[in-house]
MARDREN-562159 format. One record per atom (N, C-alpha, C): atom name; x, y, z negated; residue number from 1; residue in one letter. Coordinates in steps of 0.1 Angstrom, whole numbers, padded with zeros to 4 digits. Layout:
<nodes>
   a     xx     yy     zz    k  r
  CA      X      Y      Z  NUM  a
...
</nodes>
This chain:
<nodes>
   a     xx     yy     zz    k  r
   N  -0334  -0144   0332    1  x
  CA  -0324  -0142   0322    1  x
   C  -0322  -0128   0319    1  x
   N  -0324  -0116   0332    2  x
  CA  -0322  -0106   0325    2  x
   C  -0331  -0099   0320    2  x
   N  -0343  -0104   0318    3  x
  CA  -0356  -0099   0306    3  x
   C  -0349  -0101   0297    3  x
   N  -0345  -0113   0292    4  x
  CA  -0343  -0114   0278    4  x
   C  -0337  -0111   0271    4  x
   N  -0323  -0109   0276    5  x
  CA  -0309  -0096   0267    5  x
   C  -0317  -0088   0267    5  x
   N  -0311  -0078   0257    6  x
  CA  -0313  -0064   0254    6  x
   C  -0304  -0054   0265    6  x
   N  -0304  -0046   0270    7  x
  CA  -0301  -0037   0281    7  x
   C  -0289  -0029   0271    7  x
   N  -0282  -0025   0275    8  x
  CA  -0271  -0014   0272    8  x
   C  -0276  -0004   0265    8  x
   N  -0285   0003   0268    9  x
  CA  -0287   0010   0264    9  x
   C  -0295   0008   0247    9  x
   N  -0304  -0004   0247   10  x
  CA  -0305  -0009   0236   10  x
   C  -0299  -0010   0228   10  x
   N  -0287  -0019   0230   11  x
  CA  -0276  -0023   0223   11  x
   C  -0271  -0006   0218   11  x
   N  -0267  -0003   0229   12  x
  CA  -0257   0007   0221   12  x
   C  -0260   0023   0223   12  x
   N  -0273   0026   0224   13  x
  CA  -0280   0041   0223   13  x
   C  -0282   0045   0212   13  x
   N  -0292   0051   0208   14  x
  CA  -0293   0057   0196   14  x
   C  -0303   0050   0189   14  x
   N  -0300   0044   0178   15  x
  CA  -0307   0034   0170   15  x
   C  -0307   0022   0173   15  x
   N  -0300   0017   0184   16  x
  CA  -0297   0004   0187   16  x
   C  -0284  -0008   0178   16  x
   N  -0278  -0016   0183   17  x
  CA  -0268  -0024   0174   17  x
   C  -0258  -0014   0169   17  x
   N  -0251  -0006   0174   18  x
  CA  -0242   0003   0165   18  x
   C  -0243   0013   0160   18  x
   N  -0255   0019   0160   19  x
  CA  -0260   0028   0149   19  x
   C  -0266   0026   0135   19  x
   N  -0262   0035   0128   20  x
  CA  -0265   0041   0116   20  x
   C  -0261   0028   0104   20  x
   N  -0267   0016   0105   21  x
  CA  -0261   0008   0090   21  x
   C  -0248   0001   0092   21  x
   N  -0236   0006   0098   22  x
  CA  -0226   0004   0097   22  x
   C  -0217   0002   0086   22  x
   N  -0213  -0009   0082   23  x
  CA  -0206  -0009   0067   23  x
   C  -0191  -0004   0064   23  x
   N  -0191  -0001   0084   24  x
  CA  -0173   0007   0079   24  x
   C  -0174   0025   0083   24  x
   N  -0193   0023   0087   25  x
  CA  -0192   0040   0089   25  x
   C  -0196   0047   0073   25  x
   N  -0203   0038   0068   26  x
  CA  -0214   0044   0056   26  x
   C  -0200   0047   0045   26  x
   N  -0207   0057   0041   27  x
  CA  -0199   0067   0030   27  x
   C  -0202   0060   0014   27  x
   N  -0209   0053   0013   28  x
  CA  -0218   0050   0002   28  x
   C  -0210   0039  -0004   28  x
   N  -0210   0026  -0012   29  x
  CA  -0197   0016  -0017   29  x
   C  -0187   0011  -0009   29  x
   N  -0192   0005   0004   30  x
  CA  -0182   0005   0008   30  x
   C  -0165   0011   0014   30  x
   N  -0173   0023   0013   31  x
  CA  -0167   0031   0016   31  x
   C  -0156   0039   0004   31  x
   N  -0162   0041  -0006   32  x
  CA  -0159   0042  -0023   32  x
   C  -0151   0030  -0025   32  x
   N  -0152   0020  -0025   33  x
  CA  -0144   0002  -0027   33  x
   C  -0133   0008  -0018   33  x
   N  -0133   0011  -0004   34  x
  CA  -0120   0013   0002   34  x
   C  -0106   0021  -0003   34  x
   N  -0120   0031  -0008   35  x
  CA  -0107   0043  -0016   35  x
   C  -0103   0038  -0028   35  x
   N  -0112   0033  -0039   36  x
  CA  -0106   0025  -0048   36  x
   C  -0094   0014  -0045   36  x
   N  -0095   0008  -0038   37  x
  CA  -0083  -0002  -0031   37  x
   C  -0074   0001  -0026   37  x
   N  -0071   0012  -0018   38  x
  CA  -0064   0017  -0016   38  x
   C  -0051   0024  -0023   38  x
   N  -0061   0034  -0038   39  x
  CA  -0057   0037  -0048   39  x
   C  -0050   0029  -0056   39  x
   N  -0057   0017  -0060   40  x
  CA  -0048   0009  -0067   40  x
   C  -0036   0005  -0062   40  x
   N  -0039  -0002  -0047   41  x
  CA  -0029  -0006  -0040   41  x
   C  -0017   0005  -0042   41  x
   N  -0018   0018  -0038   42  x
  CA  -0005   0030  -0036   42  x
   C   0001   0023  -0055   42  x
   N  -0009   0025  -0062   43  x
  CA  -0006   0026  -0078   43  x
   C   0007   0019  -0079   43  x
   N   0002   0003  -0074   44  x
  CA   0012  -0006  -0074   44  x
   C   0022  -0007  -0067   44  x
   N   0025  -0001  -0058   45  x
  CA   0031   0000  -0050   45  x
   C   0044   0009  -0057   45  x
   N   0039   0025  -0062   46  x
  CA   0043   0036  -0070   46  x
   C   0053   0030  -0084   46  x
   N   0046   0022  -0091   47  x
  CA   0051   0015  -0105   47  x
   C   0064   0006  -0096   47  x
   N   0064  -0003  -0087   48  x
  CA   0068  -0012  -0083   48  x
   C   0084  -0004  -0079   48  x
   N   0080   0007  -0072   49  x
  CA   0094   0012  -0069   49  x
   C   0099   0022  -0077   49  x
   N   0092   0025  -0090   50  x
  CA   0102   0029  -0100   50  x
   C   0104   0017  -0112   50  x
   N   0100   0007  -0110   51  x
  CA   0108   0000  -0115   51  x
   C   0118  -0006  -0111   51  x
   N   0116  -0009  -0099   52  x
  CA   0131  -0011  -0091   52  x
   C   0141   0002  -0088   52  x
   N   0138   0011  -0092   53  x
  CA   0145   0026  -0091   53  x
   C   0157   0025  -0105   53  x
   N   0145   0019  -0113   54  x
  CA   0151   0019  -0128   54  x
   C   0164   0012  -0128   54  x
   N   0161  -0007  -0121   55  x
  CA   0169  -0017  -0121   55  x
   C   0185  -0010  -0113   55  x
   N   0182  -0004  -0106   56  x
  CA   0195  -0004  -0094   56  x
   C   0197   0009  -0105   56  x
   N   0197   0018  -0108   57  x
  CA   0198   0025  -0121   57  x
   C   0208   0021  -0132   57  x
   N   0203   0012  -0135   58  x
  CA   0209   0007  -0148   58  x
   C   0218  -0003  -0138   58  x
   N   0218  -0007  -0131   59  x
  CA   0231  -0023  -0125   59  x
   C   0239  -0014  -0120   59  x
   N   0240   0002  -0114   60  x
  CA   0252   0009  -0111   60  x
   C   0256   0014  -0121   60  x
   N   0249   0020  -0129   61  x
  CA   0255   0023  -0144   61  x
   C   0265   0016  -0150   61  x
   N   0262   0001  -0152   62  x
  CA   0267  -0012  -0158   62  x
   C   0282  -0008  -0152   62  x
   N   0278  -0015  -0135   63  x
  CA   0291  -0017  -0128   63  x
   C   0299  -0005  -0131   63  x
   N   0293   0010  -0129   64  x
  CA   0308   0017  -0132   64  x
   C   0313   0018  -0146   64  x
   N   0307   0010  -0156   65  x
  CA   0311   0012  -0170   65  x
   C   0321  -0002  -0167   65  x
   N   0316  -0013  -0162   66  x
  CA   0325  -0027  -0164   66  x
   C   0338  -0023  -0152   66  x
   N   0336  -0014  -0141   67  x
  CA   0348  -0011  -0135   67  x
   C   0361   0000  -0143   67  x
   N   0350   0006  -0147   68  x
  CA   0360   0020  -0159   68  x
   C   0368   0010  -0169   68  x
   N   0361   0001  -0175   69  x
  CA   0366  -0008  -0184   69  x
   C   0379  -0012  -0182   69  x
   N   0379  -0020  -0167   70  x
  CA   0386  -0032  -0161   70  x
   C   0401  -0021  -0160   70  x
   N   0403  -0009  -0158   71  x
  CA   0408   0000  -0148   71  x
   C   0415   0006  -0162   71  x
   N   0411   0006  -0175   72  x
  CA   0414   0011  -0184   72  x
   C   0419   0003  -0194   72  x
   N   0418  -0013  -0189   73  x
  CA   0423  -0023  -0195   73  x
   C   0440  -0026  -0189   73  x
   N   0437  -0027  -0178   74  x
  CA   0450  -0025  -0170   74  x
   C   0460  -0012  -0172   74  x
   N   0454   0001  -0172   75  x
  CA   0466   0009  -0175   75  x
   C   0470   0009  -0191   75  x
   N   0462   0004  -0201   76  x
  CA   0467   0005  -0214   76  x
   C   0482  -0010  -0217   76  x
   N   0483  -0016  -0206   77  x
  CA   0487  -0029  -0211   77  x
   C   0503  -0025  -0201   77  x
   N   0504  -0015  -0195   78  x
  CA   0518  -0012  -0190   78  x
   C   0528  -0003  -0201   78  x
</nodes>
């Protein structure tokens, strides 16, 4: 049985199973695809929270115009 594994040092020396054609070490598409993905990902992420920046924006705006209103409704009617 132990002819037929490959020895440690096989496995994992220099040119063995974890060298060199690694698809999370190589710099080449995969690697390019990750930064692309990434990028988009922040993109959407970026648009997402200034449109929600916008909304709470505009709904406190509202509220203190419909509060100023309410407050200016009341003191004109004494």
């Amino acid at each position: 049985m132990t002819g037929e594994a490959p020895s440690w040092a096989d496995q994992w020396g220099p040119g063995g199973i974890g060298a060199g054609d690694d698809e999370y070490s190589r710099t080449g598409e995969v690697g390019h695809n990750r930064k692309n993905k990434s990028k988009v990902a922040f993109e959407k992420a970026k648009a997402a929270a200034s449109s929600s920046a916008q909304k709470i924006k505009l709904g406190t705006s509202s509220s203190f115009k419909w509060i100023k209103d309410q407050c200016q409704k009341k003191g004109s009617s004494k």
